[in-house]
C-alpha positions as CSV (number, residue, x, y, z in Angstrom):
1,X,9.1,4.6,8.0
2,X,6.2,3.2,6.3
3,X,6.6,2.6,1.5
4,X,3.6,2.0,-0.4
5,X,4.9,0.1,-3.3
6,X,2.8,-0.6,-6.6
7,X,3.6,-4.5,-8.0
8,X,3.9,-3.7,-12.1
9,X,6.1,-5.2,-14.9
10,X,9.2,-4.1,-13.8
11,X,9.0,-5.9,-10.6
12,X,7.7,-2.7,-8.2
13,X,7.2,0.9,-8.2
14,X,7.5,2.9,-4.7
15,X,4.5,5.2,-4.4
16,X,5.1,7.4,-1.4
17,X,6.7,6.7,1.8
18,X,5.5,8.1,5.2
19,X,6.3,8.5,8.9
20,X,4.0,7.6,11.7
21,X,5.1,10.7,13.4
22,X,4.7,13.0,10.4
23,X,0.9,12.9,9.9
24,X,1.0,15.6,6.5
25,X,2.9,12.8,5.2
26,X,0.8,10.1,5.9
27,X,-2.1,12.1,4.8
28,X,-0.5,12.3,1.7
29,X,0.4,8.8,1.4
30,X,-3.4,7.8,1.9
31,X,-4.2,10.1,-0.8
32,X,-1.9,8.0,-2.8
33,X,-3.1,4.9,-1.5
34,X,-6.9,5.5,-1.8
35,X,-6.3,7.0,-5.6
36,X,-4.8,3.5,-6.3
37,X,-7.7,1.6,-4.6
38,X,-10.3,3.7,-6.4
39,X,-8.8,2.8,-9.8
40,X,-9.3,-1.4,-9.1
41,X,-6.0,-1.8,-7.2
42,X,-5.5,-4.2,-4.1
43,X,-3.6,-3.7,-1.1
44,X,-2.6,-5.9,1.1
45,X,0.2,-5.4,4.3
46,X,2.5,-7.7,5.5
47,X,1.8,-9.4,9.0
48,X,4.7,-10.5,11.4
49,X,3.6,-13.9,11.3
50,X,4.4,-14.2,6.8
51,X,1.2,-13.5,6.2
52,X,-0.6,-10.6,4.3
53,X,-3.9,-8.6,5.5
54,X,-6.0,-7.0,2.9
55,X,-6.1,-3.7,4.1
56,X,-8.5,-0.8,2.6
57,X,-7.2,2.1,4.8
58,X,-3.5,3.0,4.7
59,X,-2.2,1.7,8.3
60,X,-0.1,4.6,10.2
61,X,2.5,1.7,11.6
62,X,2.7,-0.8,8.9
63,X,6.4,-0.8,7.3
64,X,5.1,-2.0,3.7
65,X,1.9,-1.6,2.0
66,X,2.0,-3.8,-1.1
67,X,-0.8,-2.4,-4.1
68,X,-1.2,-5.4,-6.9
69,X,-3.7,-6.0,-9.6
70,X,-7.2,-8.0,-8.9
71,X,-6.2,-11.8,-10.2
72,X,-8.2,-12.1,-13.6
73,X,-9.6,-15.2,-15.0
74,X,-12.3,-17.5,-14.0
């Protein structure tokens, strides 16, 4: 079962969730997903290694897709 969450002030907000074997759900999901991106939103999806990849398409495996603000400032 795949959750795309949204980081916010109240620590996160689950988006949608999805099933690799339910592809109307994951179709809705990456609705979700690309609605968020389109509006200045990251995503990134945890690796097994503890790492993050940026990811710009909503992965059919991944377990956690994590959407967060662009770091301002410069």
């Amino acid at each position: 079962m795949g959750r795309l969450i949204r980081l916010d002030r109240t620590g996160h907000t689950t988006l949608t969730e999805w099933s690799a074997t339910d592809p109307e759900a994951h179709e809705t999901a990456a609705a979700a997903f690309r609605r968020e991106l389109d509006s200045g939103m990251l995503a990134s999806a945890p690796q097994a290694d503890g790492t993050a990849e940026v990811v710009r398409e909503l992965p059919v495996d991944a377990e956690l897709v994590v959407l967060r603000r662009p770091i301002a400032g410069g």
